[in-house]
C-alpha positions in Angstrom: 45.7 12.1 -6.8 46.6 8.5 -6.4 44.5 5.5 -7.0 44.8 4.5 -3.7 43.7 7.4 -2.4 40.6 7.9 -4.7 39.5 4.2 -3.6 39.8 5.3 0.0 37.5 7.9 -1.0 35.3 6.3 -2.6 34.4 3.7 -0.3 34.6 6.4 2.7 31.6 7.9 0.6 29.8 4.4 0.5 30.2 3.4 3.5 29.0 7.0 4.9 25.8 6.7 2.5 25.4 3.3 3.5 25.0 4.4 7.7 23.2 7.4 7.0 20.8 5.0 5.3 21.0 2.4 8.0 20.2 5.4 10.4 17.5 6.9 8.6 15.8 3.4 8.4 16.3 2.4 11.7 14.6 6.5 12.7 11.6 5.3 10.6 11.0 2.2 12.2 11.3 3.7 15.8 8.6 6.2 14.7 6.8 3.4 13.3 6.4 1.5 16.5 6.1 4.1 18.7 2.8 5.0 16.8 2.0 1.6 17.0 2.4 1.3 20.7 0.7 4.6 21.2 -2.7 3.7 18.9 -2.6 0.4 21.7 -2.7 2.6 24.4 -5.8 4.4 23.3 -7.6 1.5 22.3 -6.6 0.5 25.6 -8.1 3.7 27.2 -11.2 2.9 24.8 -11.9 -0.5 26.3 -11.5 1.2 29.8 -14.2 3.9 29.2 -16.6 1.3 27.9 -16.0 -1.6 30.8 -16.3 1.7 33.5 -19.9 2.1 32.0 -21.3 -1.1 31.6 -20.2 -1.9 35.3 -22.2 1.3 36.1 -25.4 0.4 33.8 -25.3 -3.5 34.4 -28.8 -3.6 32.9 -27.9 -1.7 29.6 -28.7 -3.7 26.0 -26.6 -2.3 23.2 -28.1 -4.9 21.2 -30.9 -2.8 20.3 -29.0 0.2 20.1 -27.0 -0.8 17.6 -29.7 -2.3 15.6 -31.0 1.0 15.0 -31.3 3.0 12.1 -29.8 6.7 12.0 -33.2 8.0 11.9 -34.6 6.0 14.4 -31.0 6.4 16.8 -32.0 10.4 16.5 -35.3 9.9 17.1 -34.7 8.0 20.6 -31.9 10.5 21.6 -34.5 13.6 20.6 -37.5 12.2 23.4 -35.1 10.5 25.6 -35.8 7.2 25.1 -31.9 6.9 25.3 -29.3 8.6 26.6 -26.1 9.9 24.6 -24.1 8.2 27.2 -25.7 4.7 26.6 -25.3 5.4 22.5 -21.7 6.7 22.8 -20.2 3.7 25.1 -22.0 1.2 23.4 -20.1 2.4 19.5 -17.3 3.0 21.7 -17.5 -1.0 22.8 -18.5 -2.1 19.2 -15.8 -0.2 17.4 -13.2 -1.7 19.6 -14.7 -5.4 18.8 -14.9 -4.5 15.2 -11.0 -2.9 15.2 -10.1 -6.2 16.9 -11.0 -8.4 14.0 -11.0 -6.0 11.3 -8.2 -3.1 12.1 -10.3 -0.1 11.1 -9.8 2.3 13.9 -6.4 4.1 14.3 -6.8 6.6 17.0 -9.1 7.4 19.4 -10.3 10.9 20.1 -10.4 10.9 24.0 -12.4 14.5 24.2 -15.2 12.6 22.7 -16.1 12.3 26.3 -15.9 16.2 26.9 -18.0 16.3 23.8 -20.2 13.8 25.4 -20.9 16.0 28.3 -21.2 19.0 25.9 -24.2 17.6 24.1 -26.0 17.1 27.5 -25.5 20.6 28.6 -26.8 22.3 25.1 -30.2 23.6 25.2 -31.2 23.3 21.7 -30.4 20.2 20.4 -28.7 19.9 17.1 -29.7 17.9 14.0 -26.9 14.7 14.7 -27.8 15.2 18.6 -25.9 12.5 20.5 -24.7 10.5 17.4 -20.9 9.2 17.6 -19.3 9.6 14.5 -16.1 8.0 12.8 -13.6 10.4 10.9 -11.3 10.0 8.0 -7.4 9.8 9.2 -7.0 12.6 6.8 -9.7 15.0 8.9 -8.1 17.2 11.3 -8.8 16.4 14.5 -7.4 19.0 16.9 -4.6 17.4 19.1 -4.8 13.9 16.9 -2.4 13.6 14.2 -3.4 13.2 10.5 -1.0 11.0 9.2 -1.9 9.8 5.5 0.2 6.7 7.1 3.2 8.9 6.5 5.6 8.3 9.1 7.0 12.3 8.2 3.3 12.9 9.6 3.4 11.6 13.1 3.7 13.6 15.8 2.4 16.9 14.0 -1.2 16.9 16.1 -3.7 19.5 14.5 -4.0 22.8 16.1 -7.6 23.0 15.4 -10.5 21.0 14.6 -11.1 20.8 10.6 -14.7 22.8 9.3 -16.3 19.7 9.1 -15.2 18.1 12.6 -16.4 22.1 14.3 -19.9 21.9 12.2 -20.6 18.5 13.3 -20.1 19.0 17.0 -22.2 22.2 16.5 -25.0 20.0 15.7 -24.4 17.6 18.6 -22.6 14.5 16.8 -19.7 13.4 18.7 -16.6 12.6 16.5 -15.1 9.7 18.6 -12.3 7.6 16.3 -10.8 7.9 13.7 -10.2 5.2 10.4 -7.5 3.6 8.6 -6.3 4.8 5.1 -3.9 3.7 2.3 -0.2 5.6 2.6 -0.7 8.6 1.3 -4.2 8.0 0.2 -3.2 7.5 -3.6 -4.4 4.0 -3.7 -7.8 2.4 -3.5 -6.8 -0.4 -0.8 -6.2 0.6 2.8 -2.9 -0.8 4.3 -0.2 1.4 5.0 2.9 0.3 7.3 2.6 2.5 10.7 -1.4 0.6 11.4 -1.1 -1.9 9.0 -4.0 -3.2 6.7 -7.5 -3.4 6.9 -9.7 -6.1 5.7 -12.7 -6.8 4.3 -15.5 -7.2 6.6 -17.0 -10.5 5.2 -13.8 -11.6 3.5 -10.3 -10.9 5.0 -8.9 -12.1 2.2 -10.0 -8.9 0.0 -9.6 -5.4 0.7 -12.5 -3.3 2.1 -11.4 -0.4 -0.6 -10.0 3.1 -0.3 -8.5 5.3 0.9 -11.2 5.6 3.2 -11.3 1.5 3.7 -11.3 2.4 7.7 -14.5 4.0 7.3 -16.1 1.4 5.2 -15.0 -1.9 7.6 -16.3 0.1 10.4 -19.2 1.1 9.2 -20.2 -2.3 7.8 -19.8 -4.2 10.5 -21.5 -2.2 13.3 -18.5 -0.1 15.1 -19.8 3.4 13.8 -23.6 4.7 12.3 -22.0 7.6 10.6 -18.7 8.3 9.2 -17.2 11.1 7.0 -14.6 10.5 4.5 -12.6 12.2 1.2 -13.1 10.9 -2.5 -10.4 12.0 -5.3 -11.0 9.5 -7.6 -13.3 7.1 -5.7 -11.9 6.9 -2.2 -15.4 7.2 -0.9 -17.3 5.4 -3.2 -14.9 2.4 -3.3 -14.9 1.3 -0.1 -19.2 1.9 0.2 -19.6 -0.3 -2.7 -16.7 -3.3 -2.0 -18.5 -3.7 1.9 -22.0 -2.8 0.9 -23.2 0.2 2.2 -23.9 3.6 0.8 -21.6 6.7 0.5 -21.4 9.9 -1.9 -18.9 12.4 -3.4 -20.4 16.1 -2.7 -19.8 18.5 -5.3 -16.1 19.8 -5.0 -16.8 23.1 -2.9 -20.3 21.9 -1.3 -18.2 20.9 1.8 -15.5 23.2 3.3 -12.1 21.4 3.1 -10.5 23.6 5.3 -8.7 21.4 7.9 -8.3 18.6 5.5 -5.3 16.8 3.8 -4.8 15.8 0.2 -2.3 13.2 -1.3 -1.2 15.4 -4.2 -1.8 19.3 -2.9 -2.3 22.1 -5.7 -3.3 19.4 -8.6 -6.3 21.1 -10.4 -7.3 18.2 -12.2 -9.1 15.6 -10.2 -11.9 17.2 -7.6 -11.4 16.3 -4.3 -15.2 15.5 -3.0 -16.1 15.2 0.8 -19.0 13.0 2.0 -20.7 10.9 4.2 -20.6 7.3 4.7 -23.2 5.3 6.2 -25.6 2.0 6.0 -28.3 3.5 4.1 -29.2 6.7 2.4 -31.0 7.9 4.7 -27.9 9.1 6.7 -26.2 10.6 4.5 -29.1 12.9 4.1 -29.4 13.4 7.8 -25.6 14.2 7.6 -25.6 16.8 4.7 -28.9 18.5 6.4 -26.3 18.6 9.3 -23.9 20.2 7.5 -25.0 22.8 4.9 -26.0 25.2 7.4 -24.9 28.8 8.1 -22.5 27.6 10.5 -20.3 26.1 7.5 -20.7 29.3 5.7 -19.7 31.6 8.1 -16.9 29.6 8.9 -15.1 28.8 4.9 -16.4 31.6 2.8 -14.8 29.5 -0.4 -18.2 27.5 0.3 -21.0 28.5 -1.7 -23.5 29.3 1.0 -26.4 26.8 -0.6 -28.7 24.9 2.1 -30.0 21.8 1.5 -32.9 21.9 -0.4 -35.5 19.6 1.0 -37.7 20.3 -2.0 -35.7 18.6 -4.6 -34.9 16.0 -2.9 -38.2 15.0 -1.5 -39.8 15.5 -5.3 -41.8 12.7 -6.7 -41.7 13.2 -10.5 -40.8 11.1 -12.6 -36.7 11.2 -13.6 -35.1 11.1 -17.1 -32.2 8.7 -16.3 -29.4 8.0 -18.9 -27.6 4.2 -18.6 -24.5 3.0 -19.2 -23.1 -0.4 -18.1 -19.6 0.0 -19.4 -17.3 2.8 -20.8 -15.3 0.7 -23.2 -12.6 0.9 -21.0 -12.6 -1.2 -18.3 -14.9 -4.0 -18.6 -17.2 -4.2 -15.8 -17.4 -7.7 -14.1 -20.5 -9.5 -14.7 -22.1 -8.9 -11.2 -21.3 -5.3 -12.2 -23.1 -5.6 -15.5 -25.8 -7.3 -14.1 -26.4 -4.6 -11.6 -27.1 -1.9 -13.7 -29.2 -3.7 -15.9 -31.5 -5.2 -13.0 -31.8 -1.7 -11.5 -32.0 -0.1 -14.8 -35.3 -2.5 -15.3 -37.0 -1.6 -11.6 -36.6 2.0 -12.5 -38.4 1.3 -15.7 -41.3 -0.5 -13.6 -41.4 2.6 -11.3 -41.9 4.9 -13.9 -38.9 6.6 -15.3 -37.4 7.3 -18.1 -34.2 5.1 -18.9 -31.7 6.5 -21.9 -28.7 5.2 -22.9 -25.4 6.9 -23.0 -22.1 6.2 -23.9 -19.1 8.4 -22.0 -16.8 10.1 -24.1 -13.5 9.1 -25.1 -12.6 7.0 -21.8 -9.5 6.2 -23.4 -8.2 9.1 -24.0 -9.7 10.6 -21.0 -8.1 8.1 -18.6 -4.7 7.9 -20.5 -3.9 11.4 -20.7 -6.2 13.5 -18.7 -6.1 11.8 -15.6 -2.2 11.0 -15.5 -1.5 14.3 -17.0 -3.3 16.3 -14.5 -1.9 14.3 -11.5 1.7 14.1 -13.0 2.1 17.5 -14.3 4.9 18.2 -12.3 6.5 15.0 -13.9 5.9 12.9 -10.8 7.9 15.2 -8.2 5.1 15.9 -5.6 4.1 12.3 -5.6 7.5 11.5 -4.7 8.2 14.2 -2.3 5.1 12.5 -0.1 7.1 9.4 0.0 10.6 10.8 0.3 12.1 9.3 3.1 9.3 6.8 3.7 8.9 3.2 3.6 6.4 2.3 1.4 3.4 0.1 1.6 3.8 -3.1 -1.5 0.6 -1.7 -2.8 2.1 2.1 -3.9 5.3 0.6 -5.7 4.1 -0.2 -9.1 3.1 3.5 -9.0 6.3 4.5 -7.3 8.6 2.7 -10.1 6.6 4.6 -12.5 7.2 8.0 -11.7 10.9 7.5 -10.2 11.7 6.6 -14.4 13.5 9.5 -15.6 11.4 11.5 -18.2 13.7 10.3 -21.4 13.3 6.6 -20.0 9.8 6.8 -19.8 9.4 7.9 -23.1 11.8 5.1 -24.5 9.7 3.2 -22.7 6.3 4.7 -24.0 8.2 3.7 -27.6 9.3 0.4 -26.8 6.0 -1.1 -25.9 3.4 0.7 -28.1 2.7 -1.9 -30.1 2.0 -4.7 -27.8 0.9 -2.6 -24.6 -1.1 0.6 -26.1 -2.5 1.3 -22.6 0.8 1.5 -21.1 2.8 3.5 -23.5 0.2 6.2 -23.5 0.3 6.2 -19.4 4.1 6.3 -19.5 4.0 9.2 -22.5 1.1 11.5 -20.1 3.4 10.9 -17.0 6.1 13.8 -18.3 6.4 17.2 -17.1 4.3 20.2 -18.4 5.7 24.0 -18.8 3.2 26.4 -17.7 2.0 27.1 -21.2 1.6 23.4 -21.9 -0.6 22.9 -18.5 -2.7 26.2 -19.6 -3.1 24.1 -22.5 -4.2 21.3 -20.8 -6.4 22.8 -18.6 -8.2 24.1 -21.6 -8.3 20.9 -22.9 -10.0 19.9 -19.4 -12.2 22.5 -19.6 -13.2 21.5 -23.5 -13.8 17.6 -22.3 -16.2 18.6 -19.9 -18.2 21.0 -21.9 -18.7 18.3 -24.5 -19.5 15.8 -21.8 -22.0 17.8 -20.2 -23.3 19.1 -23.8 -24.4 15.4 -24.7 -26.0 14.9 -21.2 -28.3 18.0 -21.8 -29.0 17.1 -25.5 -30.5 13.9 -23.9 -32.4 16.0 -21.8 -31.3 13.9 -18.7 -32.0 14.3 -15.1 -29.2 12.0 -13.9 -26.9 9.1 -14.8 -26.8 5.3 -13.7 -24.1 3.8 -14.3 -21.4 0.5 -13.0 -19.6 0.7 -9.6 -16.1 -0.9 -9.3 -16.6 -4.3 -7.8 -17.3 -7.2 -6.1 -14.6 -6.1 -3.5 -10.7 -6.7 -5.2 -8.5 -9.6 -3.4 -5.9 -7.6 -1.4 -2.5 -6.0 -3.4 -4.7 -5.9 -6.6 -5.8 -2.5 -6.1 -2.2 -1.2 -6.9 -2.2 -3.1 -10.2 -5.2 -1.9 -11.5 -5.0 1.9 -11.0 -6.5 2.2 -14.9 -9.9 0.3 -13.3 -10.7 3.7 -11.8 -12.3 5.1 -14.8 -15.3 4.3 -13.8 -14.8 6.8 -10.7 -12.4 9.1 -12.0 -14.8 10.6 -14.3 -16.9 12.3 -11.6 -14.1 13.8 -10.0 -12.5 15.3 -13.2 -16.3 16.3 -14.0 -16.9 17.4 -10.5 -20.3 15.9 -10.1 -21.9 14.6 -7.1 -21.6 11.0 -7.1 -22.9 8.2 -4.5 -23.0 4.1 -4.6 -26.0 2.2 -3.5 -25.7 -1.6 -3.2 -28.2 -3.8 -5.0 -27.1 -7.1 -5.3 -24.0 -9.7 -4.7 -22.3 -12.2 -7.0 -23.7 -15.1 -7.8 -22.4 -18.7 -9.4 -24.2 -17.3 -12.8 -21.5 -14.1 -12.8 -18.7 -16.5 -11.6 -19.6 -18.4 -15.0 -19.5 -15.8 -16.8 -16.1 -14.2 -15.4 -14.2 -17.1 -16.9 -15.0 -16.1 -20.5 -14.3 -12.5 -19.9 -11.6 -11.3 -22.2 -11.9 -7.2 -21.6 -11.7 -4.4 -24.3 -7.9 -4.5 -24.8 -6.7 -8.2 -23.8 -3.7 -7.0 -22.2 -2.2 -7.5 -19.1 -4.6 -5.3 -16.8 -8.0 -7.2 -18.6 -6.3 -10.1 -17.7 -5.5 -8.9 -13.8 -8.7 -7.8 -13.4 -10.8 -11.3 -13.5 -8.0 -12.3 -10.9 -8.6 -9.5 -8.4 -12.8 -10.2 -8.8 -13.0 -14.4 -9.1 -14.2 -16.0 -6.2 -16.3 -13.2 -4.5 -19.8 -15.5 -4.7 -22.0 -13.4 -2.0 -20.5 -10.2 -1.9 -21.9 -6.9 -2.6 -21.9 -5.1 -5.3 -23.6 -1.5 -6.1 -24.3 0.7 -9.3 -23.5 4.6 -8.6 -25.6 7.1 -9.2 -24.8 10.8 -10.8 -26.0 14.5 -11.0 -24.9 17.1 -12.2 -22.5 19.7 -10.4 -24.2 21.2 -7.2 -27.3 18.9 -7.6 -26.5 16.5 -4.4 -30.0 16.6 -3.3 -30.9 15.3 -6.7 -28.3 12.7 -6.7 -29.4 11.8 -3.0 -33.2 11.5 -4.3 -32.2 9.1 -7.1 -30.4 7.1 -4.9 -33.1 6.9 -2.7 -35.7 5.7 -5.3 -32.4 3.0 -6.4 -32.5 1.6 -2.5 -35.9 1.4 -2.0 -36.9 -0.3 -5.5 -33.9 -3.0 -4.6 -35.1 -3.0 -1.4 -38.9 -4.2 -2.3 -37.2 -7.3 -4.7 -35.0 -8.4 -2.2 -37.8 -8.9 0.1 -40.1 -9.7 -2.5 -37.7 -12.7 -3.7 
């Protein structure tokens, strides 16, 4: 063969790769833009609905609607103080106002109406009678698409409502929109490139977290009472504590997850937790009365058929709470810090018992446990979610990482031991396991978790306060900090419920302070991390409270007694 003739060849082949890319690209962004076009047109028809009612009820005041509490919203649906049209059109108004500025709503559920008329014509009234309800991109919604902002996603609508969507409407809540996520829901800010990026509801210049960021702008700012969301390492607490609001990780299997999409399907690792989101605790109780009934039993048999138990979480006695305000890890901010410690001293004053802990291994636990378990497979489901895809800035640090063939990575791991010890171990946990190597590391799971829970029952405790990631990051940290997730992370691998209350925001004092912060390691992501917090003065920040596995009501009661006792100094100040 000639040389002339394997050049031809050659650049045939380029060329050919070069317009099957061109093409491919340019498919993506038609896709892209046709989404975009379509989410206009139901904003569009939400705007409609909302105008068509107010010119019908000229003397309507959604003012006071929307002041209301969820109690006190169910309490006026209930004696018919108000009418489930008056509450639905006036969310439907506010989340459109609240989408405007914040762009939190990506689709909206147009047989919310039919719902709507549903409600009316039930004879027994359900336990979230007439609310309107937000809903996770990642929920199925049937006929609505759930797209992880995947472009290979659009277009797929569900073919059935998910568990969670059927047992809400069979209590009488209306799921009405639903909310932004990051791409692929593997990252704890919320942009992704078919709706864009959501911002923080006091700050646009910081993320509201994620995955479930949509649910937390929304809910913060007035444009839904009640949302419902998915946490795998904190994408339900993150966004509750960056905008201030309350929100908990159920036990793994507590909820049915039938109906609902994962980032990573089949890892075993980190439990994927489904819970409410809302201003206060108070609904998510409401929402998990609403939901552990038979009606969720009967439907996913995988759930264990427990009810809530009112008894636990309405019990007065005094609690045996163990403390922590760091894990050696990552250092908490100083607002963080401070958090824990303030709420750790009003507990005291109420009466309970306060013991300090100290997690196990964090290091260890979040340099090989947590990688290893999501990378398993070397990386190769995490990039077959993105195949073909244009990807969001925020994923690409990631992205880089597990594109590295496995003997680069661990030339890699090699290279920088010595001057970046967190790094190498990542790049070392990131290869691929045989099966008798993951049995092994499953056992080795299994053994962390025995030991942790050991030590928590030595210390005789009840449950665990302990630091929430915050104040809310500046937007594109999120993606550079994927280690600050230990603080989350641990209660997925451990499978416990989990929820964030806030207590406080930043002051000038912590601002101080977060200029001589140096970190347990020194290195590069200490150093990131007082750039993604400085300059937050005012914003919220929140401790989380823990229980052990299938002890939510527990877990709700101690966050309870958290909101009320940092209720009573706020107004007391």
């Amino acid at each position: 063969m000639s040389v002339s003739l394997v050049s031809a060849f050659l650049c045939c082949g380029a060329a050919t790769f070069l317009l099957l890319n061109w093409l491919r690209r340019r498919t993506v962004q038609g896709k892209m833009k046709e989404a975009k076009w379509r989410r206009e047109r139901r904003l569009e028809q939400m705007e409609k609905a909302a105008r068509k009612f107010k010119e019908q009820n000229p003397g309507h005041q959604p003012a006071s609607i929307l002041s209301f509490t969820l109690p006190q919203l169910l309490g006026k649906l209930r004696d018919g103080s108000l009418s489930p049209e008056g509450v639905f059109y006036t969310y439907v108004d506010k989340a459109l106002d609240v989408t405007r500025e914040l762009n939190c709503v990506t689709d909206y559920l147009e047989d919310s109406e039919s719902q709507l008329l549903h409600v009316k014509r039930q004879g027994k009234k359900g336990l979230l009678f007439g609310v309107p309800i937000s809903i996770k991109d990642s929920i199925d919604c049937k006929g609505h698409d759930s797209t992880l902002g995947l472009v290979k996603r659009l277009h797929k609508p569900a073919t059935a409502d998910a568990v969670i969507v059927q047992v809400l409407k069979q209590q009488g809540a209306i799921p009405f929109v639903k909310s932004n996520v990051s791409q692929s829901l593997m990252n704890y800010d919320c942009s992704n490139l078919i709706f864009g990026r959501t911002v923080h509801p006091v700050d646009n210049t910081r993320t509201p977290g994620g995955s479930s960021g949509g649910e937390g702008a929304l809910i913060k700012n007035g444009g839904s009472i009640l949302g419902i969301g998915t946490d795998i390492g904190g994408s339900i607490r993150f966004p509750a504590a960056f905008c201030g609001i309350c929100g908990i990780k159920t036990t793994g299997n507590r909820i049915s997850k039938r109906g609902i999409v994962t980032g990573i399907r089949g890892q075993k690792t980190l439990s994927v937790g489904v819970g409410p989101i809302a201003r206060d605790v108070d609904g998510l109780v409401l929402c998990l009365k609403a939901l552990l009934c038979d009606k969720m039993f009967q439907l996913d048999p995988t759930v264990v058929p427990l009810p809530f138990s009112e008894e636990v979480y309405s019990s007065s006695q005094p609690l045996r709470i163990g403390y922590y305000t760091t894990d050696s890890f990552t250092m908490p901010s100083p607002s963080m810090k401070r958090a824990v410690l303030e709420t750790k001293h009003l507990l005291e004053k109420a009466g309970h018992m306060l013991v300090p802990f100290k997690p196990l291994n964090i290091e260890h636990f979040m340099m090989n446990l947590v990688p290893g378990g999501l990378f398993a497979d070397g990386g190769a489901a995490y990039l077959e979610i993105l195949q073909g895809e244009s990807v969001d800035p925020s994923l690409k640090e990631l992205l880089l990482l597990a594109k590295l063939p496995a003997w680069l990575r661990s030339l890699l791991s090699w290279i920088i031991r010595a001057i970046s010890p967190r790094m190498s171990k990542l790049l070392e946990s990131m290869k691929e396991k045989s099966v008798n190597q993951l049995w092994k590391f499953h056992t080795e799971i299994e053994e962390y978790c025995h030991e942790f829970f050991a030590e928590w029952k030595r210390l005789n405790l009840d449950v665990m306060l302990c630091p929430a990631l915050g104040p809310a990051f500046k937007i594109g940290f999120p993606g550079k900090l994927s280690v600050a997730t230990s603080y989350t992370f641990l209660y997925n691998v451990l499978d416990c419920p989990a929820g964030v209350v806030p207590v406080t925001t930043v002051t000038k004092e912590d601002e101080e302070d977060l200029k001589t912060l140096r970190g347990h390691y020194s290195d590069i992501w200490d150093r990131t991390f007082v750039k993604a917090v400085e300059g937050a003065t005012g914003l919220p920040v929140a401790v989380q409270c823990v229980a052990l596995p299938w002890q939510d009501e527990l877990c709700l009661r101690f966050m309870k007694e958290v909101e009320k006792l940092s209720r009573e100094k706020q107004r007391n100040c």
